[in-house]
N, C-alpha and C positions, 0 to 999 in steps of 0.2 A: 215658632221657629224664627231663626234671625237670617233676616235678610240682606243679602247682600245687593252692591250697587250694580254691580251685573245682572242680577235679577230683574230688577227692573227695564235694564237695555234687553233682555232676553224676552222679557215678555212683550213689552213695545216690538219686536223687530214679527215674535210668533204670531202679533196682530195681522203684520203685515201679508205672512202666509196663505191666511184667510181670503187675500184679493189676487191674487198672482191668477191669471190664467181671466178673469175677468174685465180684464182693466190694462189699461195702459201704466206703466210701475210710474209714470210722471204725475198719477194722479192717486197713487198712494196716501200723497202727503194730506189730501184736499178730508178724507176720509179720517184717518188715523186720527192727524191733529184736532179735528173736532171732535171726537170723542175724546181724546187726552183735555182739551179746554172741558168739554162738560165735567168727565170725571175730578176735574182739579176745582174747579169754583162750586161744586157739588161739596166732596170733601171738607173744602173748605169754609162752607156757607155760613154763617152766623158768628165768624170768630169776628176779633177787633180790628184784622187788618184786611179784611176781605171789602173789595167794593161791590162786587157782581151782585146781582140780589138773585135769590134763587127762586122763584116765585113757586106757589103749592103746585105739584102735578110736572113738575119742568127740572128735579133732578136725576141724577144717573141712575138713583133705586127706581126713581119710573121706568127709565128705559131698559133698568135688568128686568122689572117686571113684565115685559115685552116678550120674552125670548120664550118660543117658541107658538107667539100669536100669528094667527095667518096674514093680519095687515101690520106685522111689524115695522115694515120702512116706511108705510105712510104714518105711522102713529111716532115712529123718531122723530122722523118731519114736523110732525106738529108739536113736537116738545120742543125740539129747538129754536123753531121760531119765535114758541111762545119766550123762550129761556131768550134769545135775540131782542125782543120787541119788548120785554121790560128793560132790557137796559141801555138803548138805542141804538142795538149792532144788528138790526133786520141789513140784511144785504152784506154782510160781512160774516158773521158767526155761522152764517145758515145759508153757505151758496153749494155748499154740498150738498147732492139730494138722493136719500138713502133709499127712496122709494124709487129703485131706476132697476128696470128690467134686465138691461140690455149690460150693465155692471154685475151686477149682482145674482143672475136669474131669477126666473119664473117660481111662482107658488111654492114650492116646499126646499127648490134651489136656495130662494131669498132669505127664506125662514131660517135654514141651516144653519148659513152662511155668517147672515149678522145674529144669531145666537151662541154661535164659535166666538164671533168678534168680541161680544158683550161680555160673553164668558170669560175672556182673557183679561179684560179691563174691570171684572170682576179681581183679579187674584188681589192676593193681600200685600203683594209688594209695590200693589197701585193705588194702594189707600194711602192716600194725603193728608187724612185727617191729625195725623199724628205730629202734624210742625214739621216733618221731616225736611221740608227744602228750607225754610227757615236760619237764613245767615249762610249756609254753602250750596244755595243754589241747587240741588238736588235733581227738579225738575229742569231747571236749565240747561243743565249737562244734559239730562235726557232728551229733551227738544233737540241740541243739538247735534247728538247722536244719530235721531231720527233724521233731521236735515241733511246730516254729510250723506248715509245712504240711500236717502232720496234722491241726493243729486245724484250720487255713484250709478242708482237704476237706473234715473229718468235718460242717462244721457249725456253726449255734449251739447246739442239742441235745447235741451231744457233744464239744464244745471245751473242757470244763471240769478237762480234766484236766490242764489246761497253763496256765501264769501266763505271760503273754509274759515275756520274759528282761529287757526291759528295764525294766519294773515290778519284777521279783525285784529288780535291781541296786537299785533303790534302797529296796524296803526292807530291802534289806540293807544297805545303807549306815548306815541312818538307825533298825535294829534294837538298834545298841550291840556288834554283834560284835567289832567293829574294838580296842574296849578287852579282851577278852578276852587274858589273862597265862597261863593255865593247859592243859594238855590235861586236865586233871581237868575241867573248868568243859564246860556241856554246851548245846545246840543243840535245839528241838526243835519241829517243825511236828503240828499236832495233825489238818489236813485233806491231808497232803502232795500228795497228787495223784501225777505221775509223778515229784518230788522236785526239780525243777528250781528253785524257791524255795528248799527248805531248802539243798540246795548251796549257793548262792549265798548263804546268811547262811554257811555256815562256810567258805565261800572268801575270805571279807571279815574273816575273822579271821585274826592276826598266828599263832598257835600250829592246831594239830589240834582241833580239837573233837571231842570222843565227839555223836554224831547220835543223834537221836530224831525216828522220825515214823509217824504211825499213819493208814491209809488207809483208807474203806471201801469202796469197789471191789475185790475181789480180782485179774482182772486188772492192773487199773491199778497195784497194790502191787507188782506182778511187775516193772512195767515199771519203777517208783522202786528197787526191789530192784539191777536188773540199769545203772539207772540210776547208781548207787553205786558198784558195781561197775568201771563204765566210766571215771568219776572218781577210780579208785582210791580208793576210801574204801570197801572190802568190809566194815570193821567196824561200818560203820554199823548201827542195830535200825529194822527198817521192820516196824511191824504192821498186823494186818486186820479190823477193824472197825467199830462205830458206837459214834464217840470221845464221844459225851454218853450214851449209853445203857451204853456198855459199853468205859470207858477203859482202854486195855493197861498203860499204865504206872504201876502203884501201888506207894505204901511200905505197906505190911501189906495187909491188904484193907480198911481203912475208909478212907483216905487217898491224894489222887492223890501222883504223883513229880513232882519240883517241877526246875526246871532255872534255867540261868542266863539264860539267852537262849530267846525263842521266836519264830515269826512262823507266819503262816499266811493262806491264802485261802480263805476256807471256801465252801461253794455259798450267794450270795446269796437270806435271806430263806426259807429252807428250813422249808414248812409243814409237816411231818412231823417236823420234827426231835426231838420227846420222844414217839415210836415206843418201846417197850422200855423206858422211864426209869421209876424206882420211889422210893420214900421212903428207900429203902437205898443208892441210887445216885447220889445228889445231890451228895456226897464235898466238902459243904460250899462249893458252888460257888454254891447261889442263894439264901444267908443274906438276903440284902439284894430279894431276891424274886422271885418268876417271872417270864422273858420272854412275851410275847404266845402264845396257845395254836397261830398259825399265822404265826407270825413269827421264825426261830430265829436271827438275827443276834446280838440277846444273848448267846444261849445259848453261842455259840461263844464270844462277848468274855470274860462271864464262867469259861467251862473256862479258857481262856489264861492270864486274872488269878489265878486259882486253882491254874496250873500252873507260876507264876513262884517264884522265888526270893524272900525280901523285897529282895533285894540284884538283882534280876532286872530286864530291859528288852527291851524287842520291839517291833511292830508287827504290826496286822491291817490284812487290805485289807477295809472291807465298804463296801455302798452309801451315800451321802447319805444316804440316809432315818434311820440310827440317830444324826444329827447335831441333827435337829430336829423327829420324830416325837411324838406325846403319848403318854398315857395310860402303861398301863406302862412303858414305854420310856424316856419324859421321867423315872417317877420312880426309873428304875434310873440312867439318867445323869447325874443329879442326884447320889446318891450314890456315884457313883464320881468325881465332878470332885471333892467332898468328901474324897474318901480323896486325892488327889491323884496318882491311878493315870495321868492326861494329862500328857503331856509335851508333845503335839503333834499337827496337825491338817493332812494335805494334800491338796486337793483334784484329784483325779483328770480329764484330758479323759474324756469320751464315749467310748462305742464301741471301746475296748480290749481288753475280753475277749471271749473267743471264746463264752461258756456266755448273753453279753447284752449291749443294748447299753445301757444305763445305766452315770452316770458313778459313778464308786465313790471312796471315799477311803481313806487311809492313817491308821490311827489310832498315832501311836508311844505306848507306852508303858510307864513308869516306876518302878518301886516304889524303886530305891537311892537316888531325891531326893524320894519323896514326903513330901509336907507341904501341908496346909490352905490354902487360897485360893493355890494354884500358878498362875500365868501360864499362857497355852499359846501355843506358835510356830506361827502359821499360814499355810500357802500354798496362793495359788490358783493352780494351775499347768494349769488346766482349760483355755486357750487354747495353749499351747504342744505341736502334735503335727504330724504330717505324716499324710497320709492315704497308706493304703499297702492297694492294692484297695478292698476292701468295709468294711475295718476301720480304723481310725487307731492311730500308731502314734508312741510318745517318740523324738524323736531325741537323738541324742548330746548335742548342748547344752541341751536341757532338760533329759536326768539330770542331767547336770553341773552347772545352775544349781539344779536340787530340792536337790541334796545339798549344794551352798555354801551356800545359801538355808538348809538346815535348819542345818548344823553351825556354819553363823558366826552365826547369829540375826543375817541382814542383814535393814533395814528399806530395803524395795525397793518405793516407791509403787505400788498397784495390784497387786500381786504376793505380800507377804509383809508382815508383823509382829508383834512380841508383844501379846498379849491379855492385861491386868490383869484378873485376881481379878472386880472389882469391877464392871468392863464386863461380863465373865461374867453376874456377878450380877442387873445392870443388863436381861439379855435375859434372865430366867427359863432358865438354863442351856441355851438355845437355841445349842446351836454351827453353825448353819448360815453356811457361811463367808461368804456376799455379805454378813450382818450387822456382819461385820468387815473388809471389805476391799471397798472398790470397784474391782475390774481392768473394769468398764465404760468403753468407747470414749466420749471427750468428742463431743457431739452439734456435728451441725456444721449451726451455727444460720444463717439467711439474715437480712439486716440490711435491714429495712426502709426507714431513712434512706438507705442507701446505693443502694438500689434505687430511692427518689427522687428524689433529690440527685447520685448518683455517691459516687465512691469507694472506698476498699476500707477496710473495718473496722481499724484498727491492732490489735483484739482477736485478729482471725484471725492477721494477720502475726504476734503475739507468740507465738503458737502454734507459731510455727517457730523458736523459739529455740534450741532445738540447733545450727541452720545458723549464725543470726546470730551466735551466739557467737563461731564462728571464723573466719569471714567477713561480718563487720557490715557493709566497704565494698561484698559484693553486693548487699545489703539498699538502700541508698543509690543503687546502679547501676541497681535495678528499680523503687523509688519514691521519688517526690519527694514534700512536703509539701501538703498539701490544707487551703484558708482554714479550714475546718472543724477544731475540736479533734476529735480520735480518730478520724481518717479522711486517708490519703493515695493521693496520685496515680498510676496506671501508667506509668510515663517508658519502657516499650517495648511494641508490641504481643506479644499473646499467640506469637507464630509465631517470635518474636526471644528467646522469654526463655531457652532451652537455650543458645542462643550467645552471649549476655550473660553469663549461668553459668561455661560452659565458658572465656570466652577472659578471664575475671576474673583476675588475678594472683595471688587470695586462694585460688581454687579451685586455683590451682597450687601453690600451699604446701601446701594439705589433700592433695591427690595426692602432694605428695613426701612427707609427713610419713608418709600411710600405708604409701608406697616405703620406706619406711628403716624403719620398722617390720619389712615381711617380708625388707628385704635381712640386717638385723640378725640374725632369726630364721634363716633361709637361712645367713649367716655361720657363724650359733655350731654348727647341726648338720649343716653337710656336712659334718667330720670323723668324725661319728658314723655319717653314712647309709658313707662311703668306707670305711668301717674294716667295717663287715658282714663278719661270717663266720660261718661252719657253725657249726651247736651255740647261735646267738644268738637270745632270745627275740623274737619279732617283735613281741607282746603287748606285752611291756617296751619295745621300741624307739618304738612309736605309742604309746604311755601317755607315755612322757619329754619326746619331741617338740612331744605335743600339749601339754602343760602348760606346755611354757617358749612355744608360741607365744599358748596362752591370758594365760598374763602380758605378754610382750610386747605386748601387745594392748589389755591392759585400762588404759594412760592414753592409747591410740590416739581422734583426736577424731572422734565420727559414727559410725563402726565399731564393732558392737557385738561385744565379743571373743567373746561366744559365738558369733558365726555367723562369727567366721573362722576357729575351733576347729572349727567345723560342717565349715567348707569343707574343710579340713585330713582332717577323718573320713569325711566322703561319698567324697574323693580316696583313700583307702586301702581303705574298703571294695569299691570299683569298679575302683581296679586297684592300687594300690599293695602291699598286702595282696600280691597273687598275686606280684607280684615280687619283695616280700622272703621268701616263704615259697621260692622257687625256689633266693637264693640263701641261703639258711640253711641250708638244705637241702641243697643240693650244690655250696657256692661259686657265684666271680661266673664262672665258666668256664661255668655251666651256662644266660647271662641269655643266650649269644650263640645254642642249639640252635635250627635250622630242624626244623620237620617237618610232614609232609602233612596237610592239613587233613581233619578226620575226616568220612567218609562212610556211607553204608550204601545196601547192595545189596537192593532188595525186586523181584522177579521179572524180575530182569535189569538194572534197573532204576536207577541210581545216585543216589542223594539227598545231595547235599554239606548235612553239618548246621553248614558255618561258612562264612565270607567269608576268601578266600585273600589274605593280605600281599603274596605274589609268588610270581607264575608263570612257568615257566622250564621251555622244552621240553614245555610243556603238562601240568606238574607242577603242582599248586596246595601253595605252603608257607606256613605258618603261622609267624611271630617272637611267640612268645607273651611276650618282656619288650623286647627293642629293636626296636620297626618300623620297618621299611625306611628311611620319609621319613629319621627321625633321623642313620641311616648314610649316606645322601643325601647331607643337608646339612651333615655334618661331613667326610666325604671326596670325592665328587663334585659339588663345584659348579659344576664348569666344565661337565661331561656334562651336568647339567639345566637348566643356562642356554639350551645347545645345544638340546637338546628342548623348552623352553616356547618359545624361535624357531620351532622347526620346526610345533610347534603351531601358535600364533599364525599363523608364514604360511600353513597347510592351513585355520584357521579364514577369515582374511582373502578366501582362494582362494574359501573356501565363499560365502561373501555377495558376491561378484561371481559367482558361478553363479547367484545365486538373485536380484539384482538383474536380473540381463540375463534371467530367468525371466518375472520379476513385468511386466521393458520390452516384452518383445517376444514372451512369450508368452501373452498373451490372445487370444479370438479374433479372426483377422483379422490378429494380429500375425505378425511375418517370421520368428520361430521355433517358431510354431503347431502346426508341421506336423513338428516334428522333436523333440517332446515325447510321453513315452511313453504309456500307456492311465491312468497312475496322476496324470498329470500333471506327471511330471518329465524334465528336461534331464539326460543323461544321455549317457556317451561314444557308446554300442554306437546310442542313438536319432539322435543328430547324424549318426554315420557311416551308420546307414540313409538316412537323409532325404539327403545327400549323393550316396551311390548311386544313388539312383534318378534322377538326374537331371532333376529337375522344376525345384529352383530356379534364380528367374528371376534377372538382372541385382542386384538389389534386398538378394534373399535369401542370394545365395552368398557374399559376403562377413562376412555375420553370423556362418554357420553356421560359416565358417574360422575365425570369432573364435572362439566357441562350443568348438569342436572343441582350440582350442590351448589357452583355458583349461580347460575341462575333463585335458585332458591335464597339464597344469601343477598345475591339483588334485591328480589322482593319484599325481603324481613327488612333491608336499609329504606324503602321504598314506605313502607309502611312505618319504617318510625319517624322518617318527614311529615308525612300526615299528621299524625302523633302531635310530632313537636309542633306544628303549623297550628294544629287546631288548637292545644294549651296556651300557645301563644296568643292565638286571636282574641280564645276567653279570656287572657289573662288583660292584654287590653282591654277588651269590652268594658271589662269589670273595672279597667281603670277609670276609663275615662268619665260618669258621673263624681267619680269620690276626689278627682282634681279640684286642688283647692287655688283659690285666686291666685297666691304667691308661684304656687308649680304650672299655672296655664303663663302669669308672665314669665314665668322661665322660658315654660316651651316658644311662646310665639315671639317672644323680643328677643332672648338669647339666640335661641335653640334654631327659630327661623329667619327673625328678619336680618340681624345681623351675620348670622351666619351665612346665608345667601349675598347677605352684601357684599360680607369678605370675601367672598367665592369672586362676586364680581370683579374687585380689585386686582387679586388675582390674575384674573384673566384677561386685566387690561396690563398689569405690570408683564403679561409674555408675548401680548399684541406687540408692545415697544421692543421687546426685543428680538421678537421675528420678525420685525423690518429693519434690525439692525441683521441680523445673522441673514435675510435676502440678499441684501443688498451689499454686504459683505463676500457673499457666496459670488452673487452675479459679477463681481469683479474679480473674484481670483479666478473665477471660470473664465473670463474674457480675456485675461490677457495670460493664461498658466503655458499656454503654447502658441509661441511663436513663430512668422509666415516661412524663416529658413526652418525652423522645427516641421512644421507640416510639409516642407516642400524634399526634406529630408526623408519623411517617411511614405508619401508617396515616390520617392525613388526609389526606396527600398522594398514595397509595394512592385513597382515596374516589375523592376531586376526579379522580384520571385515568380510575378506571372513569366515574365517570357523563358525562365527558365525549366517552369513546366511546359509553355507552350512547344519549347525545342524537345523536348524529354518525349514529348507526345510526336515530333513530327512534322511542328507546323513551326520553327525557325523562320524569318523574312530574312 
């Protein structure tokens, strides 16, 4: 069966199920991931790129052979350690301990529980052995799948050990990795956490990077350890512990180890942070002077500055507040804009991390171009997120635009620019970025004249200039000129202005224009989606994709390229993804497999955990990459023309049962008496009422009507079934005998693009329902004027008091 990459985040996550109710969900992770590490250096044990050594008795078939022994979590225990102690990770690989009561339960609790566990990490979408992560990262994704919802359970207390991934991506973007020439040249996170940042700065280098990162959690270091591992980068040096009071990596002992590249995320604002710190320890890091005695955001800025290269460049993530803070702070910042250690400045949305919700920024910075009154690139990217649960979250096209924003120094109104020297200067080295950049909403001001007079503001209309630009004779179609300078007339009521829009000739050229856009796009890579085959990076394939649609896009008018890049990525993450992972995986032979839709049995019990494509013989099957509809519409169209007939007439059937219900059966009425206790017409209730022989002259002919329609219902009724069931078998019977060229039909034609173009679609009527809004809101706003209303409530008055007198009560 072919597995999808969901499969695997599904079964990873059903791991998790196993612990719920036992455990704290913050220590999920401690669990899980050590069996994800065993199972992977298991799998993967004797190939050429493996370092871990598996030693006899210490892989995962030991520990499936466990499952249902009475000392199974002491006998894990001892695998792991032993599987720890050949490779020198005793105290890192093995601080989880599976033999724990008070987790797990007692005696046949225990036993259960981790033989459910083992079971899962048994399935076949957790076998490794197959090269599957091999160039896209496979496992990776997965790790960090499992990470974001670990943070998500553990908390905001305990979420801190994780950088959402898509934050990592861009500062690694935007850290300088990307120029990295050398494997000598080196990487180095000073707060790593589980490591999921630093990765991700040397995944974004063109060469190997030698890794450096030092944690102080010992736990958590286990987890960055085994974390490395998983990424194949076992060489990596992960240390443990408090990197301002007691930094691992030094050249002699008076002097930190200086690297090429750094990033980090340190715990915001950390009052303790010179806990342990001494006059000996300083390592020349707070020349320029102490940060705040309960504020250690500095502290961390300056270790990183101190731990760069002069040739060196990075980024830290820390809060707003060290942007435009006083007192020490102001005058540590002050002298580092001086050194010209700022390259650049971006502002973070809200509520992204999991440790808090304050919004935080990205400080890049620079020693291989410092120099005296340096500029710095600023963005505010604090509006651009999606909420996602509890937390908000960057989508695809705002990494995408942070990272073009930062690397082209594009000046993008409201969004981004460069900051002179002198403007710096100008704000007392205050970098708080509203200073520099208004991404504030223009106010949408009410026009007083207009609300006197009539009219509609021409200032507002200007406001719509993106539309008018390409469509000026709509502009013309919705209003006409008003005696008044800077004010014209509504030439259609509000209720009419979508179909003035819509049936405009102008708005037909903007719809083709954006059709040829995605037909273009669509052109140039079906031969790339048709040509898919095994061994093909999926990663690589949506990376290319996306890029040539994001160009294509970007002289596209009204359309903003990044949200149809967005469109593009949301559609692969939710299903496209699983379908090229299928057939990369096992070819396109593998897109056409049916199979039973997964269930589970709980005390007899059946709980179907999906929605069946097609059932056949009371079989429920699953088309996890071609559904049915598709193979339908490409080879039975005459069958389902046939059953929407048959349909349609059992529907038709139905509403003449339920008319002559509604006629004749209320009370009193001629079919009163032949309606059931629930109050329906019904064959078996008509034939009662007939038998008994009551009905008079009046009624017996109703009832024989009754009686044949309903009969005539149930023969339409029964030839949907009919048509339903030939139809299923006639798919069934398709789908083996699909041949390679008819499965790329269905899934490249038939679904991915056609889905796509669905989405364009629905971005090309997004654009014009906030023209046709906002068009509306202003002919609504000024359509009557304050003498118009003061007109009608007079005339209002004058009819009340003219009842009221009529009644009696005159004043």
């Amino acid at each position: 069966m072919a597995i999808k990459k969901s499969d695997i985040y599904r079964s990873l996550w059903d791991s998790c199920d196993q612990l719920r109710g036992g455990m704290d969900a913050s220590l999920y992770k401690d669990y899980i991931l050590t069996l994800l590490f065993v199972k992977y250096v298991s799998d993967r044990a004797g190939s050429d790129e493996s370092l871990i050594e598996v030693p006899p008795g210490c892989s995962f078939d030991d520990i499936r052979a466990l499952r249902g022994d009475k000392n199974i979590g002491e006998e894990i225990d001892k695998i792991i350690a032993k599987l720890a102690e050949a490779n020198e990770l005793s105290g890192v690989v093995d601080r989880a301990f599976f033999n724990d009561a008070e987790k797990f339960g007692r005696g046949t609790k225990m036993v259960n529980t981790l033989t459910a566990l083992i079971n899962i990490f048994s399935r076949e979408e957790l076998n490794f052995s197959r090269n599957r992560a091999d160039g896209d990262d496979i496992l990776g994704d997965a790790y960090e799948y499992l990470m974001r919802n670990f943070a998500t359970e553990s908390g905001k207390s305990k979420g801190q050990f994780y950088t959402p991934a898509e934050v990592s991506r861009v500062v690694a973007a935007v850290a300088g990795t990307g120029r990295a020439t050398s494997p000598q040249q080196t990487v180095y996170d000073a707060a790593c956490g589980s490591g999921s940042l630093l990765l991700k700065a040397a995944e974004a280098a063109p060469v190997n990077l030698s890794i450096y990162g030092q944690e102080y959690d010992i736990t958590t270091r286990g987890l960055a350890v085994m974390n490395m591992i998983l990424h194949g980068k076992e060489m990596a040096e992960i240390a443990q512990g408090d990197v301002i009071a007691d930094p691992q990596f030094m050249s002699g002992d008076t002097a930190l180890q200086t690297f090429d590249f750094v990033v980090a995320n340190p715990p915001f604002s950390l009052k303790a942070w010179s806990a342990g710190l001494t006059s000996d320890t300083h390592y020349a890091r707070f020349t320029d002077g102490m940060p705040p005695e309960k504020n250690g955001d500095f502290a961390f800025l300056l270790h990183l500055l101190a731990s760069m290269k002069s040739t060196g460049s990075g980024a830290v993530i820390l809060p707003h507040g060290v942007l435009f803070r006083g007192n020490k702070e102001a005058t540590l910042r002050e002298k580092i804009l001086k050194r010209g250690y700022i390259k650049g400045i971006i502002g973070l949305p809200a509520n992204l991390f999991y440790g808090t919700g304050i919004p935080a920024s990205i400080l890049v910075l620079d020693k291989s171009e410092a120099r005296t009154e340096r500029p710095i690139f600023m963005i505010d990217a604090s509006k651009g997120f999606i909420k996602d649960g509890n937390k908000n979250r960057l989508r695809e096209r705002d990494i995408h635009k942070i990272i073009d924003a930062f690397t082209q120094e594009l000046d993008i109104p409201g969004y981004s620019r460069r900051v002179d020297w002198a403007e710096i200067v100008r704000n007392d080295f205050n970098l708080n970025i509203p200073r520099y950049i208004d991404g504030s909403e223009p106010e949408d001001l009410q026009d007083i004249e207009a609300h006197l007079k009539g009219g509609v503001p021409e200032r507002d209309l200007d406001g719509l200039s993106a539309f008018w630009d390409i469509m000026p004779g709509v502009r013309t179609a919705l209003f006409g000129p008003n005696p008044r300078p800077g004010y014209a007339d509504s030439l259609v009521a509000p209720e009419e202005v979508r179909d003035t829009i819509r049936s405009h000739p102008e708005f037909a050229a903007f719809r083709d224009t954006i059709r040829a856009a995605f037909r273009g796009w669509a052109d140039a890579n079906t031969p790339r989606l048709n040509g898919l085959k095994q061994g093909d990076l999926p990663k690589k394939l949506i990376n290319d994709i996306a890029e040539d649609k994001l160009a294509r896009f970007a002289p596209a008018p009204l359309v903003d390229k990044y949200e149809a890049y967005q469109r593009l990525m949301t559609y692969w993450v939710e299903t496209m993804q699983d379908d090229v992972f299928v057939i990369t995986g096992d070819g396109w032979v593998a897109a056409k497999e049916l199979r039973e839709a997964r269930k589970e049995v709980d005390g007899g019990k059946t709980k179907w955990l999906e929605e069946a494509d097609l059932t056949v013989n009371k079989v429920r099957l699953v088309a996890d990459v071609i559904p049915p509809a598709l193979v339908v519409a490409r080879f039975f169209p005459d069958m389902k023309a046939a059953l929407d007939a048959a349909e349609a007439r059992a529907e038709e059937l139905g509403r003449e049962v339920e008319e002559m219900t509604e006629e004749h059966g209320a009370e009193g009425g001629l079919l009163a008496d032949a309606l059931t206790e629930a109050g329906k017409l019904t064959a078996s209730s008509v034939k009662a009422r007939i038998k008994t022989g009551e009905a008079d002259a009046e009624e017996a002919p109703i009832l024989r009507r009754a009686a044949k329609l309903l009969a005539e219902e149930a023969a339409a009724k029964k030839a949907v079934k009919e048509a339903q069931a030939a139809l299923d078998e006639a798919v069934l019977r398709k789908y083996p005998d699909l041949t390679e060229e008819e499965i790329k039909a269905l899934v490249v034609g038939d679904k991915w693009l056609a889905d796509l173009a669905t989405s364009i679609e629905a971005e090309i009527e997004a654009r014009i329902e906030t023209l046709t809004a906002r068009v509306r809101t202003l002919t609504e706003r000024y359509a009557r004027t304050l003498p118009d209303l003061v007109a009608e409530v007079e005339v209002l008055e004058a009819k009340v008091a003219g009842h009221l007198a009529a009644m009696g009560f005159a004043g």
